[in-house]
C-alpha positions in Angstrom: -1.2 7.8 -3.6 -1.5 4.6 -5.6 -4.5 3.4 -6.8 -4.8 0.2 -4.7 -3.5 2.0 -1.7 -6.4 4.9 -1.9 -9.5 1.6 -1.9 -10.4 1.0 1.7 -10.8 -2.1 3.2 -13.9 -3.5 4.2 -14.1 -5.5 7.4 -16.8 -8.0 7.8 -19.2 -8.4 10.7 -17.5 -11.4 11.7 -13.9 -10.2 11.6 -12.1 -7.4 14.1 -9.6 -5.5 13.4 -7.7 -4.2 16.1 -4.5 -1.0 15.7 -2.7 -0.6 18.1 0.3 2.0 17.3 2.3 0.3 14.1 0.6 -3.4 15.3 -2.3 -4.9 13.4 -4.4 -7.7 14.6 -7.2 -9.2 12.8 -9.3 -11.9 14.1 -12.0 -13.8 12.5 -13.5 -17.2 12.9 -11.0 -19.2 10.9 -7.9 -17.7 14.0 -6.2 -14.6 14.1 -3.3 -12.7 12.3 -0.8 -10.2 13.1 1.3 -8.2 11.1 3.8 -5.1 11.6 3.6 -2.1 9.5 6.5 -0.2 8.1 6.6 3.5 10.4 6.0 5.7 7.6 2.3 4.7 6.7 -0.6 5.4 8.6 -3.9 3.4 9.5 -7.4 4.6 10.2 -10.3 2.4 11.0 -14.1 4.1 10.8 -17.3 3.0 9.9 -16.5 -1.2 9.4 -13.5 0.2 7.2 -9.7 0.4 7.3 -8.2 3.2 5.3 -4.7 3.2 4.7 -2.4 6.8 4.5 1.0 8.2 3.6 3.1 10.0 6.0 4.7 11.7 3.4 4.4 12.1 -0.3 8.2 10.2 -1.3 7.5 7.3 -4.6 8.2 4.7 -2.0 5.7 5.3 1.2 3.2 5.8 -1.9 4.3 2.0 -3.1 4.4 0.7 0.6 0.8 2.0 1.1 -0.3 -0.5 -2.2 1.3 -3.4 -0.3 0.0 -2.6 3.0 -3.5 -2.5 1.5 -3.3 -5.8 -0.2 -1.5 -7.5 2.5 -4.4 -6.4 5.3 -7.0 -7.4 3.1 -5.7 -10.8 2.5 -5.4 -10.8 6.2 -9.2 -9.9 6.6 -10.2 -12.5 3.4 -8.1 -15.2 5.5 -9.4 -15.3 9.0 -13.0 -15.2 7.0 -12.3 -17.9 4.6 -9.2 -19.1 4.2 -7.6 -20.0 1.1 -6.4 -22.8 -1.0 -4.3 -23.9 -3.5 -3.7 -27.2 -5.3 -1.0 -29.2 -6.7 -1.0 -31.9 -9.0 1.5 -34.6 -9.2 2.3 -35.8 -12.4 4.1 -38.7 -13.3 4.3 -42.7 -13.2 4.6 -44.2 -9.7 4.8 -40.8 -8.3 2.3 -40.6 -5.1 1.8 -38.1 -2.6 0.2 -39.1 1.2 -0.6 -37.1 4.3 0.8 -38.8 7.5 -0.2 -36.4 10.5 1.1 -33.2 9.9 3.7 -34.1 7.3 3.9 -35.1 4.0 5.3 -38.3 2.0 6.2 -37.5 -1.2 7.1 -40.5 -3.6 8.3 -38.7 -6.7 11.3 -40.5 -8.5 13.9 -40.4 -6.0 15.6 -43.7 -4.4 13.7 -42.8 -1.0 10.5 -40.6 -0.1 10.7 -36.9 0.8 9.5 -36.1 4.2 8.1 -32.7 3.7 6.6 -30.8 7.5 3.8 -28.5 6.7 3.9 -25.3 9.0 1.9 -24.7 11.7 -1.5 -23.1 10.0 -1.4 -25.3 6.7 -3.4 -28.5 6.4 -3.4 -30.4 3.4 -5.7 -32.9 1.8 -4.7 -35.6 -1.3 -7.0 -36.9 -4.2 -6.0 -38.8 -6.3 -2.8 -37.6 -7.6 -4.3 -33.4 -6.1 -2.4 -31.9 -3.3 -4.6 -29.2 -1.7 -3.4 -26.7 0.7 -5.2 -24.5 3.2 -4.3 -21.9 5.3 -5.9 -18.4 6.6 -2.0 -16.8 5.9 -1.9 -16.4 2.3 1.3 -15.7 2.4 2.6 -18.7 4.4 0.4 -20.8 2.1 2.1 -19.7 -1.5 5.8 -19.9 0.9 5.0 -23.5 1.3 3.6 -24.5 -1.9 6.5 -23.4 -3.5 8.7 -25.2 -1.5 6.4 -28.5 -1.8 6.9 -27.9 -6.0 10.3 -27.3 -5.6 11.0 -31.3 -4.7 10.2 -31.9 -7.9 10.1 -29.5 -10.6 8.2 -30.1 -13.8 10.3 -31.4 -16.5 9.6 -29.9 -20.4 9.8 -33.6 -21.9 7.3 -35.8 -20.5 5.6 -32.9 -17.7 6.4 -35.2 -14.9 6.8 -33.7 -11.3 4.7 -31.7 -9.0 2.8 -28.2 -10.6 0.3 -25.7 -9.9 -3.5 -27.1 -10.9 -3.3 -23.5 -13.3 0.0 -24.1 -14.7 1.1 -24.6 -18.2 4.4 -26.6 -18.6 5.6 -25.5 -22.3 6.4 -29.0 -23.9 10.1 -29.7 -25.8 10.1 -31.2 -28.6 12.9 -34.5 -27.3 15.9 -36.1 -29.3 15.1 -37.4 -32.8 16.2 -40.2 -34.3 19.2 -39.4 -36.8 18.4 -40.6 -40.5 
């Protein structure tokens, strides 16, 4: 089995896990998640932990049981405490503003962007910091990607939305013939 798929899980005193069949529920104070797990791996729940198993020894139920680890773990870290992620807007006049459950994003184009947020992600601006939160880490990175994906950093000048941890790698621009 592989190595991330062999750690158990360890559910909190505030969180419940519930398995019913191939159906996961977890439920904490920040909501509750569900997920469906793929037929060939197995679930066992003892002692405030979650253990996941292989059906079968094949190369990929041994993968699938990695992801299905990580994925209820991130499931049980979410309804605890959520998670977050920021993006930075860089660039001269460019602004971002929260207007209800939408987004306005001024970033170089003739007219704003109207971005929706999902249901489940609230966001938060400082300054020129976009902050996301959601308890569904995987609905979170979905929609910060699509948010960065308005605007792409450009090499040049760095202008455009990023990640708060990403590096644009800087080109050197046109130079003036002698």
């Amino acid at each position: 089995m592989s190595r991330i798929g062999r750690e158990p899980i360890t559910v909190p005193d505030k969180v419940k896990v519930d398995i019913k069949g191939s159906q996961v529920t977890v439920t904490g104070p920040k909501g509750s998640l569900d997920r469906q797990v793929r037929p060939e791996i197995a679930l066992e729940q003892e002692d405030g932990r979650v253990m996941v198993k292989a059906k079968d020894s094949s190369q990929r139920t041994i993968a699938f049981t990695g992801l299905t680890r990580t994925l209820i773990n991130n499931m049980v870290i979410g309804v605890e405490k959520g998670f977050e992620k920021k993006l930075v807007v860089e660039g001269v006049g460019y602004r971002v503003e929260v207007k209800g459950d939408a987004l306005n994003l001024n970033v170089g184009y003739s007219n704003p962007v109207h971005f929706p947020l999902p249901e489940g992600v609230s966001a938060a601006v400082e300054k020129n910091t976009l902050t996301l939160q959601a308890m569904d880490k995987e609905l979170l990175g979905e929609t910060a990607a699509r948010i960065r994906a308005v605007r792409k950093p450009e090499p040049y000048k760095g202008k455009g939305i990023r990640y708060e941890d990403e590096r644009i790698v800087r080109k050197a621009g046109k130079t003036k013939a002698k």
